[in-house]
C-alpha positions as CSV (number, residue, x, y, z in Angstrom):
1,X,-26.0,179.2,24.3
2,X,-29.8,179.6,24.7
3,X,-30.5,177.1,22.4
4,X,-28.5,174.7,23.8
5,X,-30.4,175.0,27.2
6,X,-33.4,174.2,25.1
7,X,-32.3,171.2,23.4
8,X,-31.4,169.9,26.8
9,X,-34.6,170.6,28.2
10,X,-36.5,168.8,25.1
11,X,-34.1,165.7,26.1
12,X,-34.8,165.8,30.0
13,X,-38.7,165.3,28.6
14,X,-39.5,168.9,29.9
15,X,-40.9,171.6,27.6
16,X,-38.8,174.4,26.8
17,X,-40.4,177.9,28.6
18,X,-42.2,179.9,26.5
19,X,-40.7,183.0,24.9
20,X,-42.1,186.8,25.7
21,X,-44.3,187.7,22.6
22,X,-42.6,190.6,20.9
23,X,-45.6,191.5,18.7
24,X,-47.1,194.8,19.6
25,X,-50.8,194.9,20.1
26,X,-52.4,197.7,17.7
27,X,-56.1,197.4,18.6
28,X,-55.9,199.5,21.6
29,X,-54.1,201.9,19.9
30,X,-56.9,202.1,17.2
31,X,-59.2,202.4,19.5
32,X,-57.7,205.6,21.1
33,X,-57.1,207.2,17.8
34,X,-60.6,206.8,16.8
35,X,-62.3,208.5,20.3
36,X,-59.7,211.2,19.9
37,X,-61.0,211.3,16.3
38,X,-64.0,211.8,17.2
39,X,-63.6,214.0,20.1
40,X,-61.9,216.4,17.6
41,X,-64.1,216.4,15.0
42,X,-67.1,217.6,17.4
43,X,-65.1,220.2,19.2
44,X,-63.6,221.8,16.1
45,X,-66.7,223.8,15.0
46,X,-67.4,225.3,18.2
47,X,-63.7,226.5,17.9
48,X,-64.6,228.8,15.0
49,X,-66.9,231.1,16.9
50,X,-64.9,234.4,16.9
51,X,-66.2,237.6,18.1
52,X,-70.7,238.0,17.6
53,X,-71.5,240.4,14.9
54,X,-75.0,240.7,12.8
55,X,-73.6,240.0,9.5
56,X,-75.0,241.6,6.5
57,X,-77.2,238.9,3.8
58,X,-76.3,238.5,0.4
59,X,-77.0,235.9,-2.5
60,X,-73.5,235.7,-3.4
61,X,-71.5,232.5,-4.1
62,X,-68.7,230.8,-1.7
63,X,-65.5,231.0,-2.9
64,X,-63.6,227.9,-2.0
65,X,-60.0,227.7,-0.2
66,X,-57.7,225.2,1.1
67,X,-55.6,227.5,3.2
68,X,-57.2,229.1,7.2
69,X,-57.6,232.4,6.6
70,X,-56.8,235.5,9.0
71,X,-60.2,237.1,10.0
72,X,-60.8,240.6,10.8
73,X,-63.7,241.9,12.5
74,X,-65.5,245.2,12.7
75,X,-68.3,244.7,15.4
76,X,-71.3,247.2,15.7
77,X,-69.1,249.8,18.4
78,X,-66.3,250.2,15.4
79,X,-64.0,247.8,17.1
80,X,-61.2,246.2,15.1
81,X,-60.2,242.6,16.1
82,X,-57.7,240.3,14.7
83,X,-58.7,237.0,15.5
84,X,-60.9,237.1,18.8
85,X,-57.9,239.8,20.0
86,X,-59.0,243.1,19.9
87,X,-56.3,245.5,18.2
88,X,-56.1,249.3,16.9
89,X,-56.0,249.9,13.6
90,X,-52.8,251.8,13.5
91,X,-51.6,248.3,14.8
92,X,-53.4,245.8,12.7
93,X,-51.3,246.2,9.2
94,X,-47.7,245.4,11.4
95,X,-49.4,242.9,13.0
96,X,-50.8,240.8,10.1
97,X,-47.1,241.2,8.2
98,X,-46.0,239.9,11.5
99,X,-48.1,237.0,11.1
100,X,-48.1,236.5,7.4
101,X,-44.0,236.9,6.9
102,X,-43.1,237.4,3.3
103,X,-46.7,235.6,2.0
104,X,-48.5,238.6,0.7
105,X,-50.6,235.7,-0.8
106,X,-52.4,234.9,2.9
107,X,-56.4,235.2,2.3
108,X,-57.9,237.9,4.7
109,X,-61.9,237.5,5.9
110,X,-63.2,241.0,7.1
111,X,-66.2,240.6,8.5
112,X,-68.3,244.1,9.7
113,X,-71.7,244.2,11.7
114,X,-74.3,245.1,9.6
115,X,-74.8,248.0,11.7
116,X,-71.8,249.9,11.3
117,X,-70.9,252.2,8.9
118,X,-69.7,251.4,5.8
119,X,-66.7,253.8,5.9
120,X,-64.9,251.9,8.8
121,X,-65.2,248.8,7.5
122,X,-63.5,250.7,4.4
123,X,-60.7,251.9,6.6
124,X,-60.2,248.5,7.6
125,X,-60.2,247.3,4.2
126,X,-57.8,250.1,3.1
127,X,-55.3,249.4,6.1
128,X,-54.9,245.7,5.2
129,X,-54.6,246.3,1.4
130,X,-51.8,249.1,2.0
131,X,-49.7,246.5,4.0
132,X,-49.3,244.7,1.1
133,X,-52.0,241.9,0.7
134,X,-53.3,240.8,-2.1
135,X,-56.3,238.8,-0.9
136,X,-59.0,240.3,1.0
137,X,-62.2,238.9,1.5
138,X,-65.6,240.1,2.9
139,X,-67.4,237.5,4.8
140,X,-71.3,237.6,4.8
141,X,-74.5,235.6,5.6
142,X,-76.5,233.9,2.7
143,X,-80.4,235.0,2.5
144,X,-81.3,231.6,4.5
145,X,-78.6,232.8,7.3
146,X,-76.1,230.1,6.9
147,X,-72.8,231.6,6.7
148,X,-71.1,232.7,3.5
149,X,-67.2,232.9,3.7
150,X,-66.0,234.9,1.7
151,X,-68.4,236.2,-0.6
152,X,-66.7,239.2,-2.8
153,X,-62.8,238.8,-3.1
154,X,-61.0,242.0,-3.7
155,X,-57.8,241.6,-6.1
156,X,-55.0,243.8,-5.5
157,X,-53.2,245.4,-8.4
């Protein structure tokens, strides 16, 4: 029926109307994409901050990883956190097999101030190897004082 009207309008010696263009316009979408692209890739480091501790130096080598891996912290008053949450240590092993599920394969940073002692970061280290996981990692800073993460990876057996 339409196209009858628009014969009959090409005989009457008047143009047929024009059509609505049905073609979606991408380059604002593009646009968009790339500022939120941007945006995101400048916020995203200073996402990663975590709880201040002195890390301790080493001249160890990176070990690389594609997964994100859980981080625990020991900072210099012998306080556990999980994440940026602070979190008892009687509590931390339920907690990460609450967050890891049945992966016992989840990589684990623990990260200790260099100025406490070595036995509770050893605690911590004990607590999160007897809830079954198999890869814990301690994180430390390279000689120049970049960041290393993870420098020695402890194996379960």
């Amino acid at each position: 029926m339409a196209t009858s009207l628009l014969r009959r309008a090409e005989q009457r010696g008047r143009r047929p109307r024009h059509r609505p263009m049905s073609d979606i316009n991408v380059t604002p979408m593009v646009d968009v994409m790339l500022v939120l692209l941007v945006i995101f890739m400048i916020t995203a480091p200073l996402l990663t901050v975590g709880v201040p501790i002195d890390l301790p130096r080493t001249e160890a080598a990176i070990i690389p990883g594609q997964d994100e891996p859980l981080t625990v912290t020991v900072d210099a008053e012998g306080r556990v956190y999980l994440q940026e949450t602070e979190i008892d240590l009687g509590a931390l092993a339920p907690r990460l097999v609450a967050i890891a599920g049945n992966n016992p394969d989840v990589r684990i940073f623990v990260r200790g101030d260099r100025a406490i002692n070595y036995g509770r970061v050893m605690e911590v280290m004990g607590s999160v190897n007897g809830a079954g996981f198999k890869r814990v990692a301690l994180v430390t800073e390279s000689r120049a004082g970049a960041l290393n993460a993870p420098t020695v990876e402890k194996k379960a057996q």
